[in-house]
N, C-alpha and C positions, 0 to 999 in steps of 0.2 A: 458623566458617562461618555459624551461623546469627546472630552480631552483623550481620556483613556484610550475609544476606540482611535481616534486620529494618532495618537503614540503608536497602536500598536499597526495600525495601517502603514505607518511609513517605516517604522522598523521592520514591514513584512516585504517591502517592498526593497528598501537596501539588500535584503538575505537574499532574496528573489533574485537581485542585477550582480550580486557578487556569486553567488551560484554558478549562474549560466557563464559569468566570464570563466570561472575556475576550470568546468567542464568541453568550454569550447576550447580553450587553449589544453586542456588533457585529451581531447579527441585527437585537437591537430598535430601533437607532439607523437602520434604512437606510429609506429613503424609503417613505412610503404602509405601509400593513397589513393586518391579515390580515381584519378586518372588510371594506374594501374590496374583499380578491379573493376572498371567499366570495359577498358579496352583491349584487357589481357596480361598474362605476362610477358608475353609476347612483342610488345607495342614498342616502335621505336620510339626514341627521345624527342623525335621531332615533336610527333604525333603525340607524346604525354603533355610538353610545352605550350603544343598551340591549344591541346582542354585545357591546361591551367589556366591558360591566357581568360581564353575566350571565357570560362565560371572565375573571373578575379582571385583560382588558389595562388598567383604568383604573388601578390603583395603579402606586406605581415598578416602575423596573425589578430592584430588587435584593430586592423583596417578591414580586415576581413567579419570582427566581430561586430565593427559598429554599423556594417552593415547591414549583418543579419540582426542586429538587433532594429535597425529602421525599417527594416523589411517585416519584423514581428510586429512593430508598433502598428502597420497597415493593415495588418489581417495576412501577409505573404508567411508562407513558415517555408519556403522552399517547394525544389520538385525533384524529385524520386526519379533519378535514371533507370535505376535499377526496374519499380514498378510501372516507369512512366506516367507516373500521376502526380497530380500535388501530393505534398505530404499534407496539408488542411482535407484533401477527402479523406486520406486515409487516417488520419486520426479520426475523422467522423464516420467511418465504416468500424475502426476497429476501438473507440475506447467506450464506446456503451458497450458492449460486448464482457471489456473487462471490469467495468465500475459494477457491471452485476454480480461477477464473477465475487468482485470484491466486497459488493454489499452483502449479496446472499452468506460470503464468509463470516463478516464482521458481526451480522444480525445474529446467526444460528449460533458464533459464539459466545456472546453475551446473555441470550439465551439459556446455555448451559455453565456459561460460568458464574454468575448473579447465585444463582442458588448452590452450586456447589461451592461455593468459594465462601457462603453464610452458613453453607451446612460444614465447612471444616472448622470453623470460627465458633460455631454452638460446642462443638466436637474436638475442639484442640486438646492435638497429643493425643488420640484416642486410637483406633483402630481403624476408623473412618478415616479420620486427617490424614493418618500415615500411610494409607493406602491412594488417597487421591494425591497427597503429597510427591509419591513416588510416581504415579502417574502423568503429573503434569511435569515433572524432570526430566521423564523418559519422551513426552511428546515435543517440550520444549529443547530437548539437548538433539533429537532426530534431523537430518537438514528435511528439505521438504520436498527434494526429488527424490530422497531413498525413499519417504514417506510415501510418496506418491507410487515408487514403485511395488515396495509391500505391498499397499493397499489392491496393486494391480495383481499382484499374485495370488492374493486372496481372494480377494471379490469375481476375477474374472477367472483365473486359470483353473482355481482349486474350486469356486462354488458356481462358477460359470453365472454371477447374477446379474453383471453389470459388464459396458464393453469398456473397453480400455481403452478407447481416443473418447476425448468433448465432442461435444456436438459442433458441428460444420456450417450449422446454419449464419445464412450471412447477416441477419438482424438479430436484435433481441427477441424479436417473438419466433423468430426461429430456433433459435435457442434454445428459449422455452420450452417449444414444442415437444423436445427430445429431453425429459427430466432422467433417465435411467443415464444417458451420457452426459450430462449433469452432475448427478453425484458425484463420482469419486473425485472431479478437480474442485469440486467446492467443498466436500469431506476435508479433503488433504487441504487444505487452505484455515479450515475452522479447527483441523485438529492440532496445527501449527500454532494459532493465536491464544485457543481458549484456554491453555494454561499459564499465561502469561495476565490476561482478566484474571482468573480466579484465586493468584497469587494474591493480588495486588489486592482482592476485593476482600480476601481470609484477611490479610496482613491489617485493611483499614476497618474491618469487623472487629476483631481480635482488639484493637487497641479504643474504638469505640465500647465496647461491652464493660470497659472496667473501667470508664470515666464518670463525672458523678454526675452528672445528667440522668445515664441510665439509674446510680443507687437510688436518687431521687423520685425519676417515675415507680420505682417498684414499691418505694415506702409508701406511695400516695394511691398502689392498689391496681395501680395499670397490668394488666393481664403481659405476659410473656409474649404472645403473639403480637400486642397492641405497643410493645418495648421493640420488636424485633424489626416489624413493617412501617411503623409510623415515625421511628426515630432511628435507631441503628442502620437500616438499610439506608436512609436518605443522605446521612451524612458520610456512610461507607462509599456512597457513588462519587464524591466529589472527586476522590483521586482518578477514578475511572474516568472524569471527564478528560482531562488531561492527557491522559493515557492514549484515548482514542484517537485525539489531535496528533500526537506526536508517533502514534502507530500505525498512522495513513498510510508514508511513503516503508513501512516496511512491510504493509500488506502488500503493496504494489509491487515491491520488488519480490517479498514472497510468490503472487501471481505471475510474473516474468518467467518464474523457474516450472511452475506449477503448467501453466499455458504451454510453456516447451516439452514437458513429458509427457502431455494429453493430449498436445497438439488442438490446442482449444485456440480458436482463430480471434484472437485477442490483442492488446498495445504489446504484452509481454513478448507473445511470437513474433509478431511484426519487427522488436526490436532484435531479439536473437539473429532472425533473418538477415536485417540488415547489417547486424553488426561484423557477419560472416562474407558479405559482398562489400563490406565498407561503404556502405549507402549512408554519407554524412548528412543530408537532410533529413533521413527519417531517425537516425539518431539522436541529433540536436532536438529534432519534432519531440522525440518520446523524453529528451531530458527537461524539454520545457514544461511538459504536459506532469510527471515527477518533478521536478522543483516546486510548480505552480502547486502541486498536491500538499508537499510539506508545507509551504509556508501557508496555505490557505488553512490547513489542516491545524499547526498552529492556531493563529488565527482564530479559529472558531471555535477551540478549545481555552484560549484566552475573555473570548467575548462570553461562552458558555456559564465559563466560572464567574468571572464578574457577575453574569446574572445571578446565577447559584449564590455566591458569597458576596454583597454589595460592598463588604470592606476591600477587596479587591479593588476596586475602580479607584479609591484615592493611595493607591500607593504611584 
């Protein structure tokens, strides 16, 4: 077990350092810079040359990267012209904000997909299946800012039930506090994912229920219930672990889009914001904080399964 973990630690760790090279050299490569959107369009050349100077943008770009990478190894992740702060507070003001955002997502959807997704598997091909079927096509084919829009015109315009920005609050328990601005960006967030769960969990129910494990427990008198809870379901979650590892960083990026239509004060906004002012340290900030999610999120879908499946560990 700890070979495995140590393989899959430093294989998370190359993905991690090849990542961030790939994205910092696509940051530095895109049109106009950061000198320009600090100082204007306006700005004579002198005046752009001596901020490149004086923030090191004049050297390359991969002298540029070893430094912010020595600079993250210390605890530095840069500082925010734009906001005038580090970018280490502001990821600590705004990414608990969004890990709720994303947790409350990810919980509420597994929630309802766990059981639908065994109720279309009891159900396949029936009337049921093919209604949820269709359901999860149409949630999963919707992007998740029309979704969030809909959802705005429904719940707020036409039933007046819920408002249409997140809550503003600047901690988590402020947040909290406000669950009716709550809803619809963590709605729109679960209604995105949970068909995407309950594919997955039909698909590994479905092919569970006809192997002979199951023909076995029935000949030996095992109640249907005691076939569905104690063996079907357990082994139908294995793919879901995996699932959830490698659906981290698309929840987050789902949230990025989600945050910006509700205007929920979250990593997502923070990143739009500055992607619009060309604020490259909170950028980098939010690509490290994504990277660090994917591969961690791996990661712990790798270590999850080896516990699940102990044959796992010796491959």
């Amino acid at each position: 077990m700890i070979a495995y973990l140590l393989r899959r630690i430093a294989q998370a760790l190359v993905v991690f350092v090849g990542v961030t090279i790939i994205v910092f050299a696509m940051i530095h490569l895109l049109p106009g810079n950061e000198a320009q959107a600090l100082l204007g369009p306006n700005a004579s050349q002198l005046a752009i040359r001596q901020f490149d100077i004086q923030n090191g943008l004049d050297r390359p770009v991969w002298i540029q990267y070893v430094k912010y990478l020595d600079q993250v190894l210390h605890g530095n992740l840069g500082y925010s012209y734009h906001y005038n702060e580090t970018v280490s507070a502001l990821l600590v003001q705004n990414l608990p904000k969004s890990a709720l955002l994303v947790g409350l997502s990810t919980a509420l959807a597994l929630l309802v997909a766990v059981p639908v997704g065994m109720l279309q598997a009891l159900r396949r091909n029936g009337p049921l299946d093919t209604v949820f079927t269709v359901g999860s096509f149409v949630s999963f084919s919707m992007p998740a800012f029309w979704l969030g829009f809909v959802l705005i015109v429904v719940f707020t315009m036409d039933l007046h039930l819920l408002p249409p920005e997140g809550p503003q609050g600047a901690t988590v328990g402020a947040v909290l506090s406000d669950p009716k601005a709550l809803t619809l960006p963590v709605l729109t967030l679960t209604l995105v994912s949970v068909s995407i769960y309950a594919r997955f969990i039909r698909s590994s129910a479905s092919d569970n229920l006809v192997l002979d494990y199951v023909r076995t427990a029935r000949a030996k008198g095992v109640s249907e219930m005691g076939i569905i809870y104690r063996h079907v379901l357990r082994n139908s979650l294995m793919p879901v672990i995996t699932l959830l590892g490698l659906s981290l960083p698309y929840m987050i990026a789902g949230a990025l889009v989600v945050e910006q239509v509700f205007n929920y004060p979250g990593m997502g906004l923070l990143f739009w914001n500055a992607a619009t002012v060309r604020d490259y340290p909170v950028m980098l900030g939010f690509t490290l904080v994504f990277a660090a999610a994917a591969v961690l999120g791996t990661l712990l879908a790798d270590i999850l399964y080896a516990v699940a499946d102990p044959r796992v560990r010796h491959r």
